[in-house]
C-alpha positions as CSV (number, residue, x, y, z in Angstrom):
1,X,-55.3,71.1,-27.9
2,X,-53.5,71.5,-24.5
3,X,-56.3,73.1,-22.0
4,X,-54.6,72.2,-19.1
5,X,-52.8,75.2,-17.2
6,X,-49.4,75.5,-17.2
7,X,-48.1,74.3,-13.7
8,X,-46.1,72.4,-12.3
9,X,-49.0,70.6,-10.9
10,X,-51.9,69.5,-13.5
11,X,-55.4,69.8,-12.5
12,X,-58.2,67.6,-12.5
13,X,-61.9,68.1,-11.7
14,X,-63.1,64.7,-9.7
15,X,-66.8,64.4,-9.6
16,X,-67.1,61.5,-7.2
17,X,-70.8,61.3,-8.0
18,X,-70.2,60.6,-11.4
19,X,-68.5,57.3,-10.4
20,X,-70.0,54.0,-11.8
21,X,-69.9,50.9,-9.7
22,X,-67.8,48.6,-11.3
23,X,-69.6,45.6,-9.9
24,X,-73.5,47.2,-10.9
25,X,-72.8,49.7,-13.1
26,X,-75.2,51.9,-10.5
27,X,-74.1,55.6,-9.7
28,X,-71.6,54.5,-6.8
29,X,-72.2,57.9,-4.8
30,X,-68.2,57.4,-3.2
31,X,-64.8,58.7,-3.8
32,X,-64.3,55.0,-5.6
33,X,-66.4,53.3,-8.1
34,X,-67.8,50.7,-6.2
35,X,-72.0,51.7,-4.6
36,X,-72.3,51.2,-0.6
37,X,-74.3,48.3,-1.1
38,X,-71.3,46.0,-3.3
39,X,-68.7,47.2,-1.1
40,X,-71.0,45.4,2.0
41,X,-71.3,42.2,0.4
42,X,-67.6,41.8,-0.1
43,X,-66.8,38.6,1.2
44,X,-65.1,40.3,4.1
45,X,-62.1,38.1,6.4
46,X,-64.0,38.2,10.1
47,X,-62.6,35.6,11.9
48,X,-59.0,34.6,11.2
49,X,-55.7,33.2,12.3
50,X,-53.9,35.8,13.9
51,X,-50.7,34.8,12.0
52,X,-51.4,33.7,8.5
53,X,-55.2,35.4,8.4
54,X,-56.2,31.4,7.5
55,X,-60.4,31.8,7.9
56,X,-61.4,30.4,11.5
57,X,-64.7,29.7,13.2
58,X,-63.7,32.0,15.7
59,X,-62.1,35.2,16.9
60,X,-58.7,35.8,18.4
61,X,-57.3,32.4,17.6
62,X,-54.0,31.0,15.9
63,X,-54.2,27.9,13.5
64,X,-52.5,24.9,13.8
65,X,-50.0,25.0,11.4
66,X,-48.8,28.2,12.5
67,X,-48.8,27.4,16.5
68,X,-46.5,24.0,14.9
69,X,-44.1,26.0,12.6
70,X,-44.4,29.8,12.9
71,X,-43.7,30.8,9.6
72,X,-41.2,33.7,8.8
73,X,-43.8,36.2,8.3
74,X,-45.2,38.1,11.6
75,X,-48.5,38.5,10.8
76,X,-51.1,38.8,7.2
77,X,-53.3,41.5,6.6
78,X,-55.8,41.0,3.9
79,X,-59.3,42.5,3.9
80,X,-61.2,39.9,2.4
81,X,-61.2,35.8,2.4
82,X,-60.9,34.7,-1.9
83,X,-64.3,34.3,-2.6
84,X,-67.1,36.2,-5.0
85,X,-67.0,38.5,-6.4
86,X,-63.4,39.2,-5.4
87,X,-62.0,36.0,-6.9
88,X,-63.7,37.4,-10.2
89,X,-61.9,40.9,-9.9
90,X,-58.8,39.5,-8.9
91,X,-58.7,36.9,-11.9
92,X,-59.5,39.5,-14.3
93,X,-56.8,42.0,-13.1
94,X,-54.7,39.7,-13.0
95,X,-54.9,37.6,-16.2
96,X,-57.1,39.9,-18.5
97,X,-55.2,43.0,-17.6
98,X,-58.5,44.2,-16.4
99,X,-56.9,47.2,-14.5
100,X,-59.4,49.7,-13.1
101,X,-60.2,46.1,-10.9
102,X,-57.0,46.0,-9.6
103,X,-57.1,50.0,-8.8
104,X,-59.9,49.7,-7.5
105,X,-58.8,46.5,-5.0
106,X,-55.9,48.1,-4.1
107,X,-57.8,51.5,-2.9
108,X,-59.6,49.6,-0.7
109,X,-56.8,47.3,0.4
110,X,-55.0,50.8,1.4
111,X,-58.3,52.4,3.0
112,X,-58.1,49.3,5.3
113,X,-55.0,49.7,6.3
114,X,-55.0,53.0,7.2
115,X,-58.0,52.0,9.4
116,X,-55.4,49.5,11.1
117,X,-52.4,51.6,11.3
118,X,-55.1,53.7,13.6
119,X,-55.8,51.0,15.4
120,X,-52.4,50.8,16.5
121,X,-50.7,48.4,13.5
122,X,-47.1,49.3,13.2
123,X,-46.2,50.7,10.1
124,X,-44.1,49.2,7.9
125,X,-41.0,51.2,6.5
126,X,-40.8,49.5,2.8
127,X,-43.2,47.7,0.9
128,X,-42.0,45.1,-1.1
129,X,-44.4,43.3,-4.2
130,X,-43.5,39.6,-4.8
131,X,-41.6,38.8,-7.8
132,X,-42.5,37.7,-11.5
133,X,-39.8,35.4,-13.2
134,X,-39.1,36.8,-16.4
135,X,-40.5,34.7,-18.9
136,X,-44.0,34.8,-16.8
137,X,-43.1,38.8,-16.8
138,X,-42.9,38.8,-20.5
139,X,-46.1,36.4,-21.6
140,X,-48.7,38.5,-19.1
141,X,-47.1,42.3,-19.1
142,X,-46.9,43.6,-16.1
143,X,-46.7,42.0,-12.5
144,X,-49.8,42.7,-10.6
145,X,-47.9,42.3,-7.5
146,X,-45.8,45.7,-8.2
147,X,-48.7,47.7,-9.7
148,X,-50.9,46.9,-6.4
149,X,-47.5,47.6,-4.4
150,X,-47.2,51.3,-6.2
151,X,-50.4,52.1,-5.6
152,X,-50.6,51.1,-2.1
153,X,-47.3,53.4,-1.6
154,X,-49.5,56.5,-2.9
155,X,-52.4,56.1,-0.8
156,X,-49.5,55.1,2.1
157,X,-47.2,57.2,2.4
158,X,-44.7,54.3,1.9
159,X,-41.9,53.6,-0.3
160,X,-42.7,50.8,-2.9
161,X,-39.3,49.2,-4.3
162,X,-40.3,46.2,-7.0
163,X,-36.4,46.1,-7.7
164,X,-35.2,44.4,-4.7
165,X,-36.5,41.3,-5.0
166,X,-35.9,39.0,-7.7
167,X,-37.0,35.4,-8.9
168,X,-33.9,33.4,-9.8
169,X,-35.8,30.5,-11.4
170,X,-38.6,29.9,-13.4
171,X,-40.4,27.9,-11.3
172,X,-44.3,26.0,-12.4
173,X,-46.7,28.2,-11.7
174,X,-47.5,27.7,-7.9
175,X,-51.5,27.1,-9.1
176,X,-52.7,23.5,-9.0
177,X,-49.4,22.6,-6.5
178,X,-50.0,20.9,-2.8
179,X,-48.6,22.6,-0.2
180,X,-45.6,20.6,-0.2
181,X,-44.8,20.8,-4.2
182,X,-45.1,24.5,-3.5
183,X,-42.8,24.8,-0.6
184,X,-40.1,22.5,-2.8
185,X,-41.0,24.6,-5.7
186,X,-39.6,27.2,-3.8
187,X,-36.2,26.2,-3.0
188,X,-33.7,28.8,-3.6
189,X,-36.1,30.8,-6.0
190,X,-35.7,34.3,-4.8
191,X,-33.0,36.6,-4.2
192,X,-32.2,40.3,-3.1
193,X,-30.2,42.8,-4.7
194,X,-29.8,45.4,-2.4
195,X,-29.3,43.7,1.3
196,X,-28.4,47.2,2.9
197,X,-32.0,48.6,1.8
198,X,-34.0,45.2,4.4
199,X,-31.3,45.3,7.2
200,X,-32.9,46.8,10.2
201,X,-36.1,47.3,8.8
202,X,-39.9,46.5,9.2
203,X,-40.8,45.4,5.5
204,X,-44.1,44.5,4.3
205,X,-44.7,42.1,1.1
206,X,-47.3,42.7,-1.5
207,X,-49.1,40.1,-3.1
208,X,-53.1,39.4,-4.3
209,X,-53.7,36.1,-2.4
210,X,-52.1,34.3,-0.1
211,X,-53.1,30.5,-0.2
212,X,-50.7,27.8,1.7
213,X,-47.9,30.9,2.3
214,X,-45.3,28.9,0.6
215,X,-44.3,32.0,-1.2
216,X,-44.6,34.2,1.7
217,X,-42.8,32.0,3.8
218,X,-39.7,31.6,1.9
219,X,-39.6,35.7,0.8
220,X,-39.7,36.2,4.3
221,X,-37.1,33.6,5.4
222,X,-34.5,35.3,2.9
223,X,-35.8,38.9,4.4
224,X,-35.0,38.0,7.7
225,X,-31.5,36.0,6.9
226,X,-30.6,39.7,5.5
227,X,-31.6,41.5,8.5
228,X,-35.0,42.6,8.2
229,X,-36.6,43.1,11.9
230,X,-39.9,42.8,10.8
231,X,-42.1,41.4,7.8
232,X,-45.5,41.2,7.3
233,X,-47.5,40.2,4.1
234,X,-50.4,42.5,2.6
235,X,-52.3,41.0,0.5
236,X,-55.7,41.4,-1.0
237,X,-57.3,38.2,0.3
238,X,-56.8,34.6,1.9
239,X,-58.4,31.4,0.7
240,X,-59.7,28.9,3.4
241,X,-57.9,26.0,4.3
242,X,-59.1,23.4,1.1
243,X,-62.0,21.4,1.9
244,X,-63.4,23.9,4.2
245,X,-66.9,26.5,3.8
């Protein structure tokens, strides 16, 4: 039976302090199911590159890598560094189509940036997921890159367009690759459809963790090449530099 009234607008009755925390399973007590006390102990990114959000000892500095190359990007935003429990969630959004996880991540990923947009963080005018080739596309589903990219552009107010990116090969899996095996992985793998939609504009790409920035780098060199005045990377979190705490 249809009980819902006949609008052009459905409604739903939220009670928020029904939530369960997905991390507990405790009454969460917030418009998100996750309880004050999980959300706290979320490996939170402090100190960081200013640039490539790389984990730093201390504030208000810029790594060496980026003060030798500058990559195409402008700057990373990304909440947390990748460790527990969010390199649990993210794993199981992303390869057990565990999807409330990746819901939930992206709702806080978006609360965050809405808390820097105050601050004075320019706001971008397109977001932009990173690209699936196809036959990765078709063995997982669905590209967790676009569905956090959509549901950023709700919470937003930003237009999310998955289409104008592409992957022209099927490249290894960047997992398990050196940073320089990634960056040559990377040769000539992306594309754009629609150059008139980038030229001009501040873009921001969407992705769930950025670990050398191979794949940010060259996204954002092909952005820029087609006129884009701006890019920036969101992304849910950053992994330390490999060998380090």
């Amino acid at each position: 039976m249809h009980c819902q009234p006949q609008v052009k607008f459905k409604v739903y009755n939220w009670l928020f302090n029904n939530h369960k925390c997905l991390l507990c399973n405790e009454a969460a007590e917030q418009p998100y199911p996750l309880c004050v006390a999980c959300e706290s102990e979320l490996p939170w990114l402090d100190d960081h590159c200013q640039v490539c959000a790389l984990p730093l000892p201390m504030h208000g500095l810029v790594c060496g890598q980026c003060s030798r190359r500058p990559p195409a990007f402008y700057r990373v935003e990304a909440p947390w560094y990748y460790g527990f429990p969010v390199d649990a969630l993210v794993t199981r959004f992303k390869h057990n189509s565990q999807w409330p996880l990746g819901r939930l991540l992206a709702q806080l990923l978006g609360r965050w940036l809405l808390h820097r947009y105050d601050e004075g963080l320019p706001r971008p005018a397109l977001l932009l997921p990173v690209p699936l080739s196809r036959r990765r596309l078709r063995q997982r589903g669905y590209n967790q890159a676009g569905m956090l990219g959509y549901w950023l552009a709700q919470q937003l107010g930003i237009s999310c367009r998955e289409q104008v990116l592409t992957r022209t090969l099927d490249t290894p899996a960047q997992q398990g690759l050196k940073a320089l095996a990634r960056k040559r992985n990377l040769r000539q793998a992306f594309a754009i459809h629609d150059s008139s939609l980038i030229a001009g504009r501040h873009v921001a790409l969407v992705d769930d963790v950025l670990t050398t920035g191979a794949t940010a780098h060259a996204l954002a060199s092909l952005l820029r090449k087609a006129g884009a005045q701006r890019v920036d990377v969101y992304c849910l979190a950053r992994t330390a530099k490999p060998g380090s705490a």
